[in-house]
N, C-alpha and C positions, 0 to 999 in steps of 0.2 A: 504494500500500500504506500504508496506516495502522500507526500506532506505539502502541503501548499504554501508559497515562500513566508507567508506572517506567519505559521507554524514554529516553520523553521527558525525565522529569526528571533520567534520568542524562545525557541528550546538554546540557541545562539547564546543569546542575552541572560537566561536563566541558571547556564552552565558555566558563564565567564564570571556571574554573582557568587556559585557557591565553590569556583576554585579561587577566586577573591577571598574566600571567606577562610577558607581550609587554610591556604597560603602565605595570607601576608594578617589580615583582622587578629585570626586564634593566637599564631607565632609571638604579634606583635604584644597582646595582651597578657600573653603568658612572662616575655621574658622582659618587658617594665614595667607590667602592671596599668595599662594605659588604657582603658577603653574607649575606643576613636567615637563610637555612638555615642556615649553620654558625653564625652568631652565638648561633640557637635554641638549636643541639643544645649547644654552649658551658655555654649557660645552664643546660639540662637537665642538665649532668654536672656545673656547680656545685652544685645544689642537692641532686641526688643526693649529694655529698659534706657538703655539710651537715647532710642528716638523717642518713647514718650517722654523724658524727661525733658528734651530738646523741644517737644509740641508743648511743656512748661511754660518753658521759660518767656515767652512772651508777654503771657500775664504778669509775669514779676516785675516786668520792665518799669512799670509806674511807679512799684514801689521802692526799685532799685537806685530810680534816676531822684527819687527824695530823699531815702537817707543820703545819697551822693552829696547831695544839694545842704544836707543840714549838717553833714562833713566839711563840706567845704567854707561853709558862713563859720561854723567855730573855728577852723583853720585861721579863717582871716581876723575872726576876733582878737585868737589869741596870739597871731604873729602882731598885732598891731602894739601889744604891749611889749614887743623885745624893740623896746626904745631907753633911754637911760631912765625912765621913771620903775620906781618900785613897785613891787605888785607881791603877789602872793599866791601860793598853785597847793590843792587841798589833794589830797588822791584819799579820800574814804573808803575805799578798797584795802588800801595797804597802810592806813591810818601814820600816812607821814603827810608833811607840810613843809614846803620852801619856800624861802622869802628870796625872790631874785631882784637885783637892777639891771634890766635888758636880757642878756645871756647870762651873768655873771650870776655865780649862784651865792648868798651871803649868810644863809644859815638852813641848815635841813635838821629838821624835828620831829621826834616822834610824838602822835598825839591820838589823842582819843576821839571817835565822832560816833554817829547816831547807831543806835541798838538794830533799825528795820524790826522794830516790832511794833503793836498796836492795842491802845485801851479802850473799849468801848463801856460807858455810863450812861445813864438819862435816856437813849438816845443821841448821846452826842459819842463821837469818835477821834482819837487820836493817834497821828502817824508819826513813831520817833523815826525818824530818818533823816541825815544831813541831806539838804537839797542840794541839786546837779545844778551847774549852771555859770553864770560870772555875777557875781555882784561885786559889790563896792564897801567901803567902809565909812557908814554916815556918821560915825561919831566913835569918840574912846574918851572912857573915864578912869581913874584910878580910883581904890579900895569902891568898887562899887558891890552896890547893896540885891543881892535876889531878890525879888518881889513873886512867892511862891503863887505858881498857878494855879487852876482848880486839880487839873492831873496829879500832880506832886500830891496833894493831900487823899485825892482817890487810890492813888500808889498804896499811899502808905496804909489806907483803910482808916482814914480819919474824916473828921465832917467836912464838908468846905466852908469856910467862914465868907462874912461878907469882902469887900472887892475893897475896903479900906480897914481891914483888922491889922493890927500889929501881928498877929500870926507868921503874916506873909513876911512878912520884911527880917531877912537872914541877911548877917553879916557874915563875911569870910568862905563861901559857898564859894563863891565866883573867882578869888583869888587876889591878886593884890591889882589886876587891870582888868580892861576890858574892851574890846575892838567890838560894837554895834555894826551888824551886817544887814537888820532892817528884818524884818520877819519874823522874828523869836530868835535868830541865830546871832549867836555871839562868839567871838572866840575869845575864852578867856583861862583862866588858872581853874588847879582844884586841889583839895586836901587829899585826894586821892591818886597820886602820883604812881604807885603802884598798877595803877591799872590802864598808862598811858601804853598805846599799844594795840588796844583793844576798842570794839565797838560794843559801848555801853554808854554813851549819851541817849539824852532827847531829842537830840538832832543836834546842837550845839558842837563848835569845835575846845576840848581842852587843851591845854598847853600849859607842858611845865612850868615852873617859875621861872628861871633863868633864861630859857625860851621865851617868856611871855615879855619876858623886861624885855629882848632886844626888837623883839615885835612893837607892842607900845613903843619905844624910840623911834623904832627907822621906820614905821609904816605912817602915812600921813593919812587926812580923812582924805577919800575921793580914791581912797587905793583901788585897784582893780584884785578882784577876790576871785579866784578861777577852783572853781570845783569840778572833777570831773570822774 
């Protein structure tokens, strides 16, 4: 009986598959361990992964080209201040502090800043956190006076007094100075020097004392305060 050529060429094709397989597939698997099929289909579901990733990425463009954009405006904020004026750079991540003029760097400190925790009372909420940002320094006093919050008394599990009780008003809290940065945040001294280092503020920056004196000295009000 005779075979009709698409027969034949499928017996052709069927016969070159499994001395492929006998010959070089089995050999190859047995003597590195290499399975050519799955390594294929491997490959296949990588690439598959990369083109949809690649069909991504166009949706993120809007939001890539804004953090770019809000990179780039504090870039220029903060090159603006490597001029001969003083300024001061917070890094509350690794709870240090530099006071520079321009590039030059004139004193690095360790310091203490905000816990990232939060107290909820009443209805009302509070977020200890040093804020990110540039502010300024609108004012500095020496041996200045803490005037406790209503949170400090909530801490502690005490009542809150009224908004002019002698309660509030702590001397030596704050330490022998004090740089006002406008918002509740101050950078100032603590009797707890021990624990500079570390974030355990209310958001507030501390600073040693011998730190804090050369700070009050060389910082003027208007200083530029770079948090980040």
């Amino acid at each position: 009986m005779s075979l009709s050529p698409v027969k034949s060429i499928g017996i052709i094709v069927l016969s070159a598959m499994v001395i492929g397989w006998a010959e070089f597939y089995l050999p190859a698997r047995e003597s590195v361990g290499l399975d050519i099929f799955r390594l294929a289909f491997r490959m296949y579901r990588t690439r598959a992964g990369t083109m949809e990733m690649r069909a991504e990425t166009p949706k993120l463009v809007p939001e890539i080209e804004d953090l770019t954009g809000s990179v780039k405006r504090l870039a220029e904020q903060f090159a603006s201040a490597f001029s001969n004026d003083i300024y001061v750079v917070v890094n509350p991540n690794g709870n240090r502090l530099a006071l520079r003029r321009g590039q030059k760097m004139l004193l690095e400190a360790v310091i203490s800043t905000g816990k990232n925790d939060t107290l909820e009372s009443g209805g009302r909420k509070w977020v200890f956190q040093t804020p990110r940002g540039i502010m300024s320094v609108i004012r500095k006093k020496k041996d200045p006076i803490w005037i406790r919050p209503d949170w400090a008394f909530l801490e502690a599990g005490d009542t809150v007094p009224p908004a002019n009780s002698p309660l509030r008003y702590e001397k030596g809290v704050l330490g022998a100075y004090m740089l006002d940065l406008g918002g509740g945040v101050m950078i100032h001294g603590t009797p707890l020097e021990n624990l500079l280092g570390r974030s355990v503020t209310h958001g507030c920056i501390r600073v040693g004392s011998e730190d804090l004196k050369v700070l009050y000295d060389s910082v003027p009000v208007g200083a530029k305060v770079f948090i980040f």
